[in-house]
Each structure stands twice: as C-alpha cells, then as structure tokens.
N, C-alpha and C positions, 0 to 999 in steps of 0.2 A: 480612780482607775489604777490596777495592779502596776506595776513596771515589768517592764522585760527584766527577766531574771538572764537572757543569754549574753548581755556585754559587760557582766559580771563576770559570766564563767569565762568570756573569752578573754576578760582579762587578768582572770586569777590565774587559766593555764598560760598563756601570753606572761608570765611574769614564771609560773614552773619552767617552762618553756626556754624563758630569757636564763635561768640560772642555771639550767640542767647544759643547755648549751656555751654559756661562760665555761665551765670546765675546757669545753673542746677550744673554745680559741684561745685561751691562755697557754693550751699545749701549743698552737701552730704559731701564734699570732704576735706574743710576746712572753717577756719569763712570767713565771706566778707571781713575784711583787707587785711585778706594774699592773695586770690586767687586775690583781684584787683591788686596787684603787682608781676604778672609772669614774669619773665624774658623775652626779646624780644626772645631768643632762643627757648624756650618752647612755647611762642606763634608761631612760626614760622616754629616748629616741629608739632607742631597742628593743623595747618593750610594744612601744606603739607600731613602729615595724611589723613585729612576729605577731603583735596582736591582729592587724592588716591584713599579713597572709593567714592567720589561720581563720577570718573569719573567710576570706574569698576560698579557702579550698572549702571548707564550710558549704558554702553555698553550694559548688560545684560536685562534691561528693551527696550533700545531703537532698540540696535543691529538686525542684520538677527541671523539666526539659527548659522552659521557661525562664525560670532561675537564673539555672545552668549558663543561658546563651542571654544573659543580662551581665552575669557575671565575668564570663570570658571577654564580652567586647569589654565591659569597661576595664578590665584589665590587659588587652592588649590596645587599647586608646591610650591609658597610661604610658604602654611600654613606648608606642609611639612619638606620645609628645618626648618623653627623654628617654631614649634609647639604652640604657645603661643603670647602672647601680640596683635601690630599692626595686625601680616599677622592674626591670628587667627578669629581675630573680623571680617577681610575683607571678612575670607573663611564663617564666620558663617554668613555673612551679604547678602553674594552672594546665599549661602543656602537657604535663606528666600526670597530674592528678587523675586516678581512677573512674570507673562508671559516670563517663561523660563523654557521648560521641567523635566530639570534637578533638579530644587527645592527641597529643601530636609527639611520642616521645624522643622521638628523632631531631626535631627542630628543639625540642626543651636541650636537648643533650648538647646540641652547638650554642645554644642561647649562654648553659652554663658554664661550658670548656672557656666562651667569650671573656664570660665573669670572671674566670679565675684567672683566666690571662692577664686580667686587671684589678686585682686584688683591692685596691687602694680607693674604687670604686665603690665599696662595699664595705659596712659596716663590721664590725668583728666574730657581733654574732651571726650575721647575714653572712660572712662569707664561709662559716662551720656548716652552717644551713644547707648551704648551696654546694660544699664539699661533700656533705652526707648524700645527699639526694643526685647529684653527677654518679655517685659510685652507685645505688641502687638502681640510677637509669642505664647505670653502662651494664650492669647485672639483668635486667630486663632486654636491654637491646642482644646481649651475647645469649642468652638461653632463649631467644627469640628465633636468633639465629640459628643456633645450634639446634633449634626444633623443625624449622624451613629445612636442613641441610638432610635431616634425617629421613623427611618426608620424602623429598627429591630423593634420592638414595632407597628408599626404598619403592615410589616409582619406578625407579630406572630398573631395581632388580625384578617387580612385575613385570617391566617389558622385556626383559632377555625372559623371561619364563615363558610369557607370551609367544616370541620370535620363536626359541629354546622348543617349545610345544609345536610351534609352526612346522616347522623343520622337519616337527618328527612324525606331526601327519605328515608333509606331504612326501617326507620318504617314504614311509609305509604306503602310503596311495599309490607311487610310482611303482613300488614291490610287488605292490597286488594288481596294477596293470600288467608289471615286467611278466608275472607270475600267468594273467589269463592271456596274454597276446602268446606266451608258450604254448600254452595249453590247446589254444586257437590253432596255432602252428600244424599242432602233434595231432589231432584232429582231420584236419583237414590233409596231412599227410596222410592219415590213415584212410581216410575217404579216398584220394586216389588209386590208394595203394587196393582197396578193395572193387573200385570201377575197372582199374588195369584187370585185377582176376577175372571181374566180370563181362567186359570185352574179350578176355582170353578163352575164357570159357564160350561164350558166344561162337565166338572163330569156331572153335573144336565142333561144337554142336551142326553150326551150318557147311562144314568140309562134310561130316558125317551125311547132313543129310543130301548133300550134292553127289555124291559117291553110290548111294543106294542104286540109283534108277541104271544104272550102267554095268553096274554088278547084275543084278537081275535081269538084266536084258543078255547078260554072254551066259546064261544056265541052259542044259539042253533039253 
C-alpha cells in the first residue's frame, strides 16, 4: 500500500517554516549568536510544533464542513485542558484561519495579545508566529472596521436625503394647498361679488316693474 505522501510535505514545509521563522526571533528574541546555536531538541520541538499547527490549519482551510468542526473542537479541547502556550496559539490560530464558519477573529485577537503578554510561555519560533499573525488579525479587525464605519455613514447620508427629499415634498404640497385654498378664496369672492350684481340687478328690475301699474293709471 502507497504511504501518505502529506506528512512528508507537512514536514518538509514544518521545517522551511521553522527556518524562515528563526530569522524573526533571533531579531526579537535574542542576539544572532545565541539564537544560531539552539539545541537540536528545541529545534525539533519547534518543528513538531509548526508542524501541528500547519497541519490543523490544513484541515480547517482545506477540510469539508466535517473536517472543519473535528478539527476546531479538538483544538479548542487542547486549548482547554492547558490554557496557554503551544495549544493556545493553535486555538487562536484556528480562530483566525479563513473559509470556515466558525471563525472567531476577535476572540483569536485577545487569545494572542494574552500570548504575548506572556512571552516566556511560548517557544521562540511560536512566539514570531503568533506576533506575525496578531498584526494581520489587528489588520483585518481595523479594515473591518473602517468598512462597518463607511456603511453606517453612508446610511446615515441616505437618510438625511431621505428626511432632505421629505421636506421638500411636503413643502411643496403645503405650497400647492397654500396656492389652491387662494385660488378657492378669490373664486368664491368673485362669486359673491357677482350674486351681489345679481341681487342688485334684480332689485332695479322689480322697482321697475312695480312703478308701471301707477304710471299708467295717472295718464288721461
């Protein structure tokens, strides 16, 4: 039967992985003499480490759904039983990792601020790890943010445009009432103003005809 060819790779990059990251904590961690002379066990405790988390982010980027949520519990059951160091970093690392429901990068963010508060917790390369990845989660949380703020903002300008538009029907609606209750007014004045002639005229007409019969009665 073949062998699995993947915990070859995961430990050939587990080992690029472990060397490419040695650079960064000989900058933070100690000077370049000491950190070029780690003991083969420390390297080899750091290897199987890095090898660990890249196979669980493995699962959880590459995994089914399935996978995914085999993967996460048994890596916050870890974090569980010891709440600190290795498992810790794995639970915060699995928190942050992409295309998997359960993502949490908020809680990964406090998990690793934790970490670093405790440096000494944490292996050399582990704590480069967990530096690199705090600054890309604080880089996701603020353009998160600053994406939320925009939205809201620009919300709020559709609703004064909204209100802004409101306004200004219903000024014009009051204009165009203001406008026909005039017009009503000046109407119905003039209706009066033409019933008065008509009543006036009337009057004239009925003196006229009352006046005849008495006229014609005094002719000789």
């Amino acid at each position: 039967m073949p062998r699995d060819p993947r915990p070859w790779r995961l430990a050939t990059l587990a080992l690029a992985m472990a060397g490419a990251l040695t650079g960064c904590a000989s900058l933070q961690d100690a000077p370049p003499a000491r950190a070029a002379a780690l003991p083969p066990a420390s390297e080899l405790q750091a290897s199987a480490a890095i090898a660990a988390t890249l196979d669980l982010l493995q699962k959880l980027i590459q995994g089914g759904p399935a996978e995914q949520a085999e993967a996460l519990a048994a890596s916050r059951g870890a974090y569980e039983e010891n709440p600190r160091g290795g498992a810790q970093l794995r639970y915060a690392l699995a928190l942050a990792a992409p295309r998997h429901p359960a993502r949490d990068p908020v809680q990964s963010q406090r998990l690793l601020r934790e970490l670093l508060a405790s440096p000494e917790t944490l292996l050399p390369l582990e704590r480069s790890l967990a530096l690199i990845e705090l600054q890309r989660v604080d880089t996701e949380l603020r353009l998160a943010a600053e994406n939320n703020r925009l939205i809201a903002e620009a919300e709020r300008e559709r609703n004064r445009d909204r209100s802004a538009l409101g306004a200004a029907a219903n000024a014009a609606l009051s204009k165009r009432l203001q406008t026909e209750m005039d017009e009503n007014a000046r109407l119905r004045k003039e209706l009066d103003e033409a019933r008065a002639k008509l009543d006036a005229i009337a009057t004239v007409e009925q003196n006229i005809t009352d006046r005849k019969p008495t006229t014609e009665g005094r002719r000789p």
